[in-house]
DRENDREN-353604 format. One record per residue: x, y, z of N, C-alpha, C, CB in turn; residue number from 1. Coordinates in Angstrom, 1 decimal. Glycine has a CB too. Layout:
BEGIN
PT   n.xx   n.yy   n.zz  ca.xx  ca.yy  ca.zz   c.xx   c.yy   c.zz  cb.xx  cb.yy  cb.zz num
PT      X      Y      Z      X      Y      Z      X      Y      Z      X      Y      Z NUM
...
// end
This chain:
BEGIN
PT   n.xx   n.yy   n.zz  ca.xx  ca.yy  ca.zz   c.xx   c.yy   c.zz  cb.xx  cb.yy  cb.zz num
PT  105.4  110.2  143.4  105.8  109.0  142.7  105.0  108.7  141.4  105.7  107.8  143.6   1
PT  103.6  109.2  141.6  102.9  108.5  140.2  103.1  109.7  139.3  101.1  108.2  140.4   2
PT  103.9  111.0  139.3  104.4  111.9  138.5  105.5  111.0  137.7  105.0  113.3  139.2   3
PT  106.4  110.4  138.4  107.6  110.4  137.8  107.0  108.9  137.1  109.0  110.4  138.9   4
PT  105.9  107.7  137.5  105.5  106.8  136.6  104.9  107.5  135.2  104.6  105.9  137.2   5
PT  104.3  108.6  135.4  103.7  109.3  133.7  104.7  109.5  133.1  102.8  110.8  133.7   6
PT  105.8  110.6  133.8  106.9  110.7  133.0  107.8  109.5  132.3  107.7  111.4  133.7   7
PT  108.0  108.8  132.7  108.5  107.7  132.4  107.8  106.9  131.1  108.5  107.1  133.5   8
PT  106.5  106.7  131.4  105.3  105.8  130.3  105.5  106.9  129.1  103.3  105.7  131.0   9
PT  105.3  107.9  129.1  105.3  109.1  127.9  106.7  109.2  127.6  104.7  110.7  128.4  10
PT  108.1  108.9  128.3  109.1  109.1  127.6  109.2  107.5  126.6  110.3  109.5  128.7  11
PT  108.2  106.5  127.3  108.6  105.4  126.5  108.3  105.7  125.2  108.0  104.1  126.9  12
PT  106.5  105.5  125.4  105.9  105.9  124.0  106.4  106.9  123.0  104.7  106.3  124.2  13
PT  107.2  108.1  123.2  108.0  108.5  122.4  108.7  108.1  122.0  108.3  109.1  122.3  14
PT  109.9  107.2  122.6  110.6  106.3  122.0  110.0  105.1  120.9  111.0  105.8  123.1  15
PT  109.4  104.7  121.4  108.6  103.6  120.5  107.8  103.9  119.4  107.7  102.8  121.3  16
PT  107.6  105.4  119.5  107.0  106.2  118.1  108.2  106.4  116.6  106.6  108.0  118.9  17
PT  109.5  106.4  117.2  110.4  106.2  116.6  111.1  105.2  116.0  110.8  106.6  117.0  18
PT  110.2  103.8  116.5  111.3  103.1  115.8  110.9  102.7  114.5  111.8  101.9  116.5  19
PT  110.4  103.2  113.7  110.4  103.0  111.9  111.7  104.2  111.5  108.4  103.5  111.0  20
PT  112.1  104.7  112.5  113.2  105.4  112.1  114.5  104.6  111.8  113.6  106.3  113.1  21
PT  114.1  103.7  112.8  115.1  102.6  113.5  115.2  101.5  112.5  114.6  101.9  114.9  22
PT  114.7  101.7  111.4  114.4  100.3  110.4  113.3   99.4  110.5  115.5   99.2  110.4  23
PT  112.7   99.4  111.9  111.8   98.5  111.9  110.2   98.9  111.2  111.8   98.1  113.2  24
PT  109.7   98.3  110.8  108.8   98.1  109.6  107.5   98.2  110.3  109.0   96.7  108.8  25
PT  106.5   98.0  110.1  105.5   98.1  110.9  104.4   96.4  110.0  104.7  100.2  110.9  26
PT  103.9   95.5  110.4  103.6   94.3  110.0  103.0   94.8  108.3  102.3   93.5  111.3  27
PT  101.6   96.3  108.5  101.3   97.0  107.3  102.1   97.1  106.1  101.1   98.1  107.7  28
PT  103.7   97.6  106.6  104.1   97.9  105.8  105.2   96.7  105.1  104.5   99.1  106.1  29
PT  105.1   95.9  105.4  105.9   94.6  105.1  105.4   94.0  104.1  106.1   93.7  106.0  30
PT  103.9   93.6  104.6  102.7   93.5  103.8  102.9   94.1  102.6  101.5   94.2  104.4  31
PT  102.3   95.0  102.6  102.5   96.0  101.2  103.7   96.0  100.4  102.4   97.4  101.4  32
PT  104.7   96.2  101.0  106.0   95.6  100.1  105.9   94.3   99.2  107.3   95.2  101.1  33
PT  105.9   93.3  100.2  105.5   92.1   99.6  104.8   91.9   98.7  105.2   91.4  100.1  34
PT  103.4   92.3   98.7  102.6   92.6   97.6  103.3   93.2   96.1  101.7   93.6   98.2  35
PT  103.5   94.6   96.2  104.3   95.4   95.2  105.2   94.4   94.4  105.0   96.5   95.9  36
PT  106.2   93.8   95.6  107.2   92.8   94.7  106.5   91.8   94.1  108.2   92.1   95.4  37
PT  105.6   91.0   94.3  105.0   90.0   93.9  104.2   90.3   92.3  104.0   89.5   95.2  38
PT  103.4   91.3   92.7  102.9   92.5   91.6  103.9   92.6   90.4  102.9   94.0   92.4  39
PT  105.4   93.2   91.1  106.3   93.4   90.3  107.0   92.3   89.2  107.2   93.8   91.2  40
PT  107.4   90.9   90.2  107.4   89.6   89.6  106.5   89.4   88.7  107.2   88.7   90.4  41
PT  105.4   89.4   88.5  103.7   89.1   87.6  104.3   89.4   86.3  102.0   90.3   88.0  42
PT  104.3   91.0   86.7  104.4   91.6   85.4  105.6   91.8   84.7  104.0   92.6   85.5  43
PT  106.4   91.3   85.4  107.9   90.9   84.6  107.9   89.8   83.7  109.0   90.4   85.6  44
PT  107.5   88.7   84.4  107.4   87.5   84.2  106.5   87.7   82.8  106.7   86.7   85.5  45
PT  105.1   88.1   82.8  104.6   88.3   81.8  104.8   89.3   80.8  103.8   88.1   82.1  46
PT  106.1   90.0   80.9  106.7   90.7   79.0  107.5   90.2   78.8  107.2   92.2   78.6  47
PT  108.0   89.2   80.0  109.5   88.2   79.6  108.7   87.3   78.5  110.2   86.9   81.2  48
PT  107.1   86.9   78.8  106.2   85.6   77.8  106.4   84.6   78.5  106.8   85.2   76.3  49
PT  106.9   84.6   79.9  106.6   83.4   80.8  105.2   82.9   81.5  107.5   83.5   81.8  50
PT  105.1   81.7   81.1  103.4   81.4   81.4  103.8   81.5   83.2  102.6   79.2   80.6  51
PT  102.5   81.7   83.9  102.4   82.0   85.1  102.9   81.0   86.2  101.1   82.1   85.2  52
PT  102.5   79.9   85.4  103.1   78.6   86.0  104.8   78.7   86.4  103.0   77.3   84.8  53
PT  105.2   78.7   85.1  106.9   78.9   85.7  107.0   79.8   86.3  108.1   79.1   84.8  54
PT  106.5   80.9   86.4  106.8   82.1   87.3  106.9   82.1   88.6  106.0   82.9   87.2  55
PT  105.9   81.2   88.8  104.9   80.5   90.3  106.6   80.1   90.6  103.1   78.6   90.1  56
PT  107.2   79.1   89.6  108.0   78.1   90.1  109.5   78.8   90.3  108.1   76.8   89.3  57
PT  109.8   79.8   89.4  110.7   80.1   89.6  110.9   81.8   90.6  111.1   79.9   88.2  58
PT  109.8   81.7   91.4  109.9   83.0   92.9  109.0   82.2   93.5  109.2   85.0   92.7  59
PT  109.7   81.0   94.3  108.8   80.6   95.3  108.4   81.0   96.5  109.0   79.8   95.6  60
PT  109.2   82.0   96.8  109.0   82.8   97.8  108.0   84.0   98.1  110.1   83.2   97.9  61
PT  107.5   84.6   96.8  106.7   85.8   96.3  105.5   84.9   96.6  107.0   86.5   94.7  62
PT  104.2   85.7   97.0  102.8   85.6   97.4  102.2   85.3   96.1  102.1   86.8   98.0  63
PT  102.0   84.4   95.6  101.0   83.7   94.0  100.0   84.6   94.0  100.2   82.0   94.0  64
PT   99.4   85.2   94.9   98.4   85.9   94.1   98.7   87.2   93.9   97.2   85.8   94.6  65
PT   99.5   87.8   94.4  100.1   89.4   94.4  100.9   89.0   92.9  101.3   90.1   96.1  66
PT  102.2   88.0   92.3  102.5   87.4   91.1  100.9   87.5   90.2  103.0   85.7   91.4  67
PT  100.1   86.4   90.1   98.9   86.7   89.2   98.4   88.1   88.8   97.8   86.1   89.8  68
PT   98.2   88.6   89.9   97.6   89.9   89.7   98.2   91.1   89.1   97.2   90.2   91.0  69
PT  100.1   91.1   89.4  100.8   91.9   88.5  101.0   91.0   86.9  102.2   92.3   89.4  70
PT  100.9   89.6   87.1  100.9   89.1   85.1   99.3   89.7   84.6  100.8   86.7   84.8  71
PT   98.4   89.8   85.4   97.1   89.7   84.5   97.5   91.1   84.3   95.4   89.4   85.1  72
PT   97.7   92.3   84.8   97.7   93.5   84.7   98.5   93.7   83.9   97.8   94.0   85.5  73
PT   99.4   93.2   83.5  100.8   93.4   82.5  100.2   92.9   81.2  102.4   92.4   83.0  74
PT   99.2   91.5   81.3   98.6   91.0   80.4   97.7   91.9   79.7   98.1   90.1   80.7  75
PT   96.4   93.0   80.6   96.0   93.2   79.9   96.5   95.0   79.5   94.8   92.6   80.2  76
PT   97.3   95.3   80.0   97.9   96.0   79.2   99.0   96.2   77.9   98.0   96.3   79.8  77
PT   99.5   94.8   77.7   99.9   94.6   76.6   98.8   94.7   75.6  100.5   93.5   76.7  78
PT   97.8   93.8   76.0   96.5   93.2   75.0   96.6   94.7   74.3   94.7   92.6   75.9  79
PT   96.3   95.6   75.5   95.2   97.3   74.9   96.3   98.2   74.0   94.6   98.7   76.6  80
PT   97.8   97.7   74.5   98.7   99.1   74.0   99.1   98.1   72.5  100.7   99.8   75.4  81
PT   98.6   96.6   72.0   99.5   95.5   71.3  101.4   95.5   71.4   99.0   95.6   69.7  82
PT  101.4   95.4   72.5  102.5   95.1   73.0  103.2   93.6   72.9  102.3   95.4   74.3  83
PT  104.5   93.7   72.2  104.7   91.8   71.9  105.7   91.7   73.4  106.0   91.2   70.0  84
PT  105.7   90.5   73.7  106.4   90.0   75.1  108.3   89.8   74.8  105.5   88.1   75.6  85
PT  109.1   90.5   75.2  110.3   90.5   75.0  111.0   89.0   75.5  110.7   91.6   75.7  86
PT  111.5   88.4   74.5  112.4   87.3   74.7  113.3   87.5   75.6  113.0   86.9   73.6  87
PT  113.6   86.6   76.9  114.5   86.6   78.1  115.6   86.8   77.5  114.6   85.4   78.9  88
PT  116.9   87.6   77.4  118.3   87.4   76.8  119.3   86.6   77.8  118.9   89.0   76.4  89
PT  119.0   87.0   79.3  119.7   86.3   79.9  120.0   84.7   80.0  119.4   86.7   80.6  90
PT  119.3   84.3   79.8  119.8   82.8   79.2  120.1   82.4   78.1  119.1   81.9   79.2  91
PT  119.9   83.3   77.1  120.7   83.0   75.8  122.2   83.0   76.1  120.3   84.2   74.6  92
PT  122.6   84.4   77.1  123.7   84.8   77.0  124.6   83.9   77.9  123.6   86.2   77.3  93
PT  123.7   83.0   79.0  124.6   82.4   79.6  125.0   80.9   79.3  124.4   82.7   80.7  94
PT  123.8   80.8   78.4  124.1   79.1   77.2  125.9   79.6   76.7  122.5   79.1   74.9  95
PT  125.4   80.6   75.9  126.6   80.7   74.9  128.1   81.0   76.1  126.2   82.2   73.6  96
PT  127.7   81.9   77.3  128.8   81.9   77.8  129.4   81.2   78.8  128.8   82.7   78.1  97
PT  128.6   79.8   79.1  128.6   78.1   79.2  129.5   77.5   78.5  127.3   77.5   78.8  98
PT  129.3   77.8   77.2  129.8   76.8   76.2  131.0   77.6   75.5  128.6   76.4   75.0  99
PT  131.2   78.7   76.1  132.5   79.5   75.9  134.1   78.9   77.0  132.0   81.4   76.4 100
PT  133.2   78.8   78.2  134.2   78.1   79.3  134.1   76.5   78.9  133.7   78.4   81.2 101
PT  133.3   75.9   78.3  133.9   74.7   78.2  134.6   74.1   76.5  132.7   73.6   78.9 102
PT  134.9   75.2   76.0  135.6   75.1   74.7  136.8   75.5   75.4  135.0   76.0   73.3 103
PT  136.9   76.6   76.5  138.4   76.8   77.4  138.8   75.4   77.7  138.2   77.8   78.9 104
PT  137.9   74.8   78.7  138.2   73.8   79.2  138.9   72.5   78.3  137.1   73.6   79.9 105
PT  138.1   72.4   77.5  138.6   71.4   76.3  139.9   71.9   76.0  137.7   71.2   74.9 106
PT  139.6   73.1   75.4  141.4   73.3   74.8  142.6   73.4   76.0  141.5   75.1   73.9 107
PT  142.1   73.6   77.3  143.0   73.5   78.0  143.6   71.9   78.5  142.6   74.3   78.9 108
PT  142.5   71.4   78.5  142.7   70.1   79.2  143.3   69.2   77.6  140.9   69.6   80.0 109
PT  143.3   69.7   76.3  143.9   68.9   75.5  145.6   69.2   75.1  143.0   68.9   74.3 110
PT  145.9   70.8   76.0  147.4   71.0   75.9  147.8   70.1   77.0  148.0   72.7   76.0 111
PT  149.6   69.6   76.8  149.9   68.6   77.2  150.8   69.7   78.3  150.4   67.4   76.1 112
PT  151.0   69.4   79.7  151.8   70.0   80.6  153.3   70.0   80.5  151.5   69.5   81.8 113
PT  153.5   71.2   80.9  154.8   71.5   80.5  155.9   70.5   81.0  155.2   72.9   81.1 114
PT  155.2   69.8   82.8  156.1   68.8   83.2  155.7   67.6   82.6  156.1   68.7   84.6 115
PT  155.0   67.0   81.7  154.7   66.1   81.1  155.3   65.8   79.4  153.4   66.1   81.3 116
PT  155.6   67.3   79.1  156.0   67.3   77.6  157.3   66.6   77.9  156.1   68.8   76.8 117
PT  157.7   65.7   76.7  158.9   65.2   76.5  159.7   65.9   75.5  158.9   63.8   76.3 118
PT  160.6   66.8   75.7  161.9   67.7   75.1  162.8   66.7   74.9  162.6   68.9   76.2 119
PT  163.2   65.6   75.3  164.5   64.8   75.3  165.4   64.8   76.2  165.2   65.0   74.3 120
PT  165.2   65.8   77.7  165.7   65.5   78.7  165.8   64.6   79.5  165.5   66.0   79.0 121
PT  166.5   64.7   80.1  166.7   63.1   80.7  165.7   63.3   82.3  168.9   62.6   81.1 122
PT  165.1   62.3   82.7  164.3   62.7   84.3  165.6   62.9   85.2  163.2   61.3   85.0 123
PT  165.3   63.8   86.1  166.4   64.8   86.8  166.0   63.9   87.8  166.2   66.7   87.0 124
PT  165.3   63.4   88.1  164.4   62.7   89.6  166.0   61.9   89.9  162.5   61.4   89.2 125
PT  165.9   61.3   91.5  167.4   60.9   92.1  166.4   59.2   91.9  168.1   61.8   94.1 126
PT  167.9   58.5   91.2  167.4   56.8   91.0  167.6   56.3   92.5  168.6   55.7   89.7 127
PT  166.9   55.2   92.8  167.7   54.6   93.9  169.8   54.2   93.7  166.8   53.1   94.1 128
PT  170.0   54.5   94.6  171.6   54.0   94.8  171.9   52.4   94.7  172.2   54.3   96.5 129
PT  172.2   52.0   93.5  173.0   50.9   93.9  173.9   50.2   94.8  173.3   50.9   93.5 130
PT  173.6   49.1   95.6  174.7   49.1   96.9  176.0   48.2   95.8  173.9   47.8   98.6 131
PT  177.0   48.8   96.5  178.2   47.8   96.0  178.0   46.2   96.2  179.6   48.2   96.7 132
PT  178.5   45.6   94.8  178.5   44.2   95.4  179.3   43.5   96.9  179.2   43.5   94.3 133
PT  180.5   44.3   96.9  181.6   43.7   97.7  181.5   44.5   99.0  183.1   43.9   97.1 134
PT  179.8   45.3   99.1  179.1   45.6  100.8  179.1   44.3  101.5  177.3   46.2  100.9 135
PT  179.7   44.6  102.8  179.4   43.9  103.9  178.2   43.7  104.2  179.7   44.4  104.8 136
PT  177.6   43.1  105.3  176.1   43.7  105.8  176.4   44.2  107.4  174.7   42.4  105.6 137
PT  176.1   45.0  107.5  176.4   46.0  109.0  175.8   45.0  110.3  175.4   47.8  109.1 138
PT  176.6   44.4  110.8  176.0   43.6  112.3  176.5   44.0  113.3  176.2   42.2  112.5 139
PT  175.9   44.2  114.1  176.4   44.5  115.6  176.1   43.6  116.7  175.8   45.6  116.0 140
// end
């Protein structure tokens, strides 16, 4: 019996040696991802020319100091190579493509509907019926 408990404990642990095969991550390596991204954020943030602050605010989720640490590094390698900080385009592009859908909207909302235009047709809609004067009234 205590053969077949070794075998058993050693088939686990090989199992369980495998599961970063499995997707699962090990706490280390999550860690370090996180980091890298945060890193990554920093230094985006700072050749975009965004002060740290908005950065902070706009990835609330990323570790502030792994962020800092990739802006200083982006910082001081701009400083050494004189590197200028690239203007964001994406919000330029989506001001203007904002104010593209609501020049649509205006011009749509100022054409008048086809069931609203007046051609000179007469309304097709059914009038109420006139009752005849010389109706009874139905009693039972």
């Amino acid at each position: 019996m205590p053969r077949l408990a070794i075998i058993a404990t050693s088939f686990a642990v090989l199992l369980l040696t495998g599961c970063e095969m499995l997707g699962m991550e090990s706490a280390e390596k999550q860690a370090a991802a996180r980091d890298a991204e945060g890193k990554a954020v920093g230094a985006a943030c700072r050749h975009a020319g965004r002060a740290i602050e908005d950065c902070y605010l706009l990835n609330k989720r990323a570790d502030k100091a792994a962020i800092f640490a990739g802006w200083r590094d982006m910082n001081d390698y701009m400083r050494e190579n004189k590197i200028d900080s690239v203007a964001p385009q994406l919000l330029t592009q989506l001001a203007s493509l904002k104010a593209a859908e609501a020049k649509a909207a205006e011009a749509k909302a100022a054409e008048p509907k086809a069931s609203e235009a007046d051609d000179g047709v007469a309304d097709k809609r059914a009038s109420p019926k006139a009752k005849p004067k010389d109706a009874k009234p139905h009693t039972s």
